[in-house]
C-alpha positions, 0 to 999 in steps of 0.5 A: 816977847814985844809988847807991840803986836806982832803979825805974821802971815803963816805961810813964811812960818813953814819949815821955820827952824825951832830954837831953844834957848841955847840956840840948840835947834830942836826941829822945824815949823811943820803946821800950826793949831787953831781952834774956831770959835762961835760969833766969828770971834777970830780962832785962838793959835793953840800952837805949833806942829814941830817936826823933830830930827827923828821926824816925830811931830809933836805939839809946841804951845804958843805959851812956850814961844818967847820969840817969832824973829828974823825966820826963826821961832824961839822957846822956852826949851822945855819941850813935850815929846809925846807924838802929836794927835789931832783933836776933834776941836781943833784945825790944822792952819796949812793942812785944812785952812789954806785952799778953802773957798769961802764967801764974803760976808758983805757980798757972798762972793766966793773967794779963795783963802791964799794964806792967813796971817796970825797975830800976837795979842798985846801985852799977852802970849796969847796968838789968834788968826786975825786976817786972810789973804783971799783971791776972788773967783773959783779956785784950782791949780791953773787958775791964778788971775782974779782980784787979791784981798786981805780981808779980817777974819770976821769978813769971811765965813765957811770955814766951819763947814766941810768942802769937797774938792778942797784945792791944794796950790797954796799948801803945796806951794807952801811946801815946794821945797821939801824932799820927797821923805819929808813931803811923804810925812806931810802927807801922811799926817792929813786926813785921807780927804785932804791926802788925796786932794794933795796928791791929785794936785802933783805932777805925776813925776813929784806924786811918784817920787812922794809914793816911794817913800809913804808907807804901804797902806798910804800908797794903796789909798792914794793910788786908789782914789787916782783915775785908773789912767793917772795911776798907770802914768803915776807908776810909770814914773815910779823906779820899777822897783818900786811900782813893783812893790806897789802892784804887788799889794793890789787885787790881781783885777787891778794889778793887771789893769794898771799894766795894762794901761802902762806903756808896754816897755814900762809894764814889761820892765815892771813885770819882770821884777815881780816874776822875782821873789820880792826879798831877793836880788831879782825882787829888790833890783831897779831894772835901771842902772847906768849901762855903757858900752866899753868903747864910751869914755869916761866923759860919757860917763860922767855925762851919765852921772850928771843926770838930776833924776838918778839917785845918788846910789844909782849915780855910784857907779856905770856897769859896762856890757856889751850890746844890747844897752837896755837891760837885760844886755849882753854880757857884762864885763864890769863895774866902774866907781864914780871916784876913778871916773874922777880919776882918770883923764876925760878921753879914757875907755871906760872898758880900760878901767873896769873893776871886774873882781868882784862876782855879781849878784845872782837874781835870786840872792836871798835879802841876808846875802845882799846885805852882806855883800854891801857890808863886806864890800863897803858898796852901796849898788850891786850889779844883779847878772843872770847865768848868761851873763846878761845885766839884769838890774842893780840892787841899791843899798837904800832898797835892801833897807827898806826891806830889812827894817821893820814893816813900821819903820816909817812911822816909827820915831827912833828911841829917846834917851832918858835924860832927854825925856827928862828935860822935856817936860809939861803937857798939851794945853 
């Protein structure tokens, strides 16, 4: 490293790229370690949470960083990839630092803590937390007027002491680009005080879409600790599918509650799914695919498609029906794959095109037959039809998974070759 002192303000580290000395990336900047010490010495940077390709996260000591350059953080390539554990002594910089208030030693007013910057000790590797970048007043999502200051560390004090009601905007904006999956991990690796601050400060449509993708016991805690009335909003926003899921794991006092407090098409459409054996068709299916009529035209269609909220699995394919549009319509005539859409001219009807060989789902297809019926067919979406001939619904390959890995995928890493592991060697400072 440079000789000269190097400060770096922690919010332009998240999502960094790790490189090793290769230039092989090994992950990305998830948080940073400190440890606080007595006398308002400034804490000590222990290291840093990485997140590897396999979405385990594991601890990088500063000791084995020669570089934090140009948005990049060069390493020593030697790498331990035992799981990241928190210990008691130590604070998480993103996850527990940002969004505190604290006071002003010289005036005891209350500010906010915005962002903290780190600095690398001269002629040493050692890094600690020199400064914070603070705004005056109350903190909360909507409010973002007020004075802001970059203060010393020792300006400050109240980091030590647990808050109630911590905000989250600096953390989340923090991380704002993120994917749902990758959100959804951020989270579960909080404490459950800090995970549920981060939830109640999300939209209802980014909190639905970080829920669908946490484990079963997180989506129960947060869901919980919601007000009964933002929890029914929350749900309506999930895919039906899923809320489904969810509901079915509450006590029946609280499920009902919920439905009842949810718009009567959304509860409906929710209720409909659970009236299904949940390792089925009719348990698995999203009662929201694309439905055209046949008259529409391929135009119309791709207008469809086009529409950012539909998951790339939905936006596969269009299934025509006859009236009623909404399901469960009537009677289905088939199916159309987005690559003869981009086929055929704008102008073409959609029921001239249609796909009609092969035979639907039955609502109660047991998870084996719809996983063989993607596998033999190479499909990622099946229309899910009654004995009337009625749409009910499409299964998407990213459900069937869901169910037929183990109920601990998500917090699961994938296995490690051996000679990995043997390159990664050395330990937690």
């Amino acid at each position: 490293m440079a000789a000269s002192p190097s400060r770096i303000f922690v919010s332009h580290l998240s999502g960094t790229a790790v490189f090793d000395p290769n230039g092989d990336q090994v992950g990305r900047v998830r948080d940073l370690v400190a440890m606080l010490r007595v006398s308002r010495r400034p804490p000590r940077l222990l290291g840093l949470v990485v997140e590897l390709s396999t979405r385990r996260r594991i601890f990088l000591p500063m000791t084995r960083v020669t570089g934090i350059e140009s948005g990049q953080v060069i390493t020593t390539g030697v790498l331990n990839v035992r799981r990241f554990e928190q210990r008691p002594t130590e604070r998480l910089v993103l996850g527990e630092m940002l969004d505190r208030r604290v006071r002003l030693v010289e005036t005891g007013e209350e500010v906010t803590v915005l962002d903290v910057s780190v600095l690398q000790l001269p002629a040493r590797r050692d890094w600690e937390i020199d400064r914070v970048f603070v705004r005056k007043g109350k903190g909360g999502t909507f409010r973002r007027k007020g004075e802001t200051l970059t203060v010393d560390w020792s300006a400050v004090d109240g980091f030590s002491l647990e808050e109630h009601g911590q905000g989250a905007e600096s953390l989340l904006a923090t991380f704002e680009q993120l994917r749902p999956a990758d959100l959804a991990n951020v989270l579960h690796h909080l404490s459950p005080k800090r995970r549920a601050e981060v939830a109640a400060a999300l939209d209802d449509d980014r909190l639905a879409d970080v829920l669908e993708e946490l484990p079963e016991d997180d989506q129960i805690e947060i869901l919980g600790k919601l007000k009964e009335e933002r929890a029914a909003d929350v749900l309506e926003a999930m895919d039906p599918d899923d809320a489904a899921d969810l509901l079915a794991e509450l006590p029946e006092d609280d499920k009902e509650r919920l439905l009842t407090l949810m718009q009567p098409d959304d509860a409906a459409d929710v209720r409909r799914l659970m009236a299904y054996e949940e390792r089925t068709a009719g348990g698995l299916m999203t009662t929201e695919p694309i439905v055209l009529r046949p008259d529409a035209t391929v135009a119309d269609a791709l207008a469809r498609v086009r529409q950012q909220d539909l998951s790339p699995a939905l936006a596969a394919q269009v299934y025509v029906c006859r009236p009623p549009d909404e399901t469960p319509t009537g009677k289905y005539l088939g199916t159309v794959h987005f690559q003869r859409l981009l086929r055929d001219p704008p102008y073409t009807l959609v029921g001239s095109i249609l796909d009609d060989d092969l035979q639907p789902l039955a609502p109660e297809t047991a998870l084996h037959g719809v996983a063989g019926f993607f596998a033999t067919y190479d499909m990622v979406a099946a229309p899910v039809v009654d004995e009337g001939g009625s749409l009910l619904g499409a299964v998407t390959v990213d459900d069937v998974l869901d169910h037929m890995l183990p109920e601990d995928w998500r917090e699961t890493e994938f296995h490690l070759e051996r000679e990995e592991e043997a390159r990664h060697a050395g330990g937690r400072p």
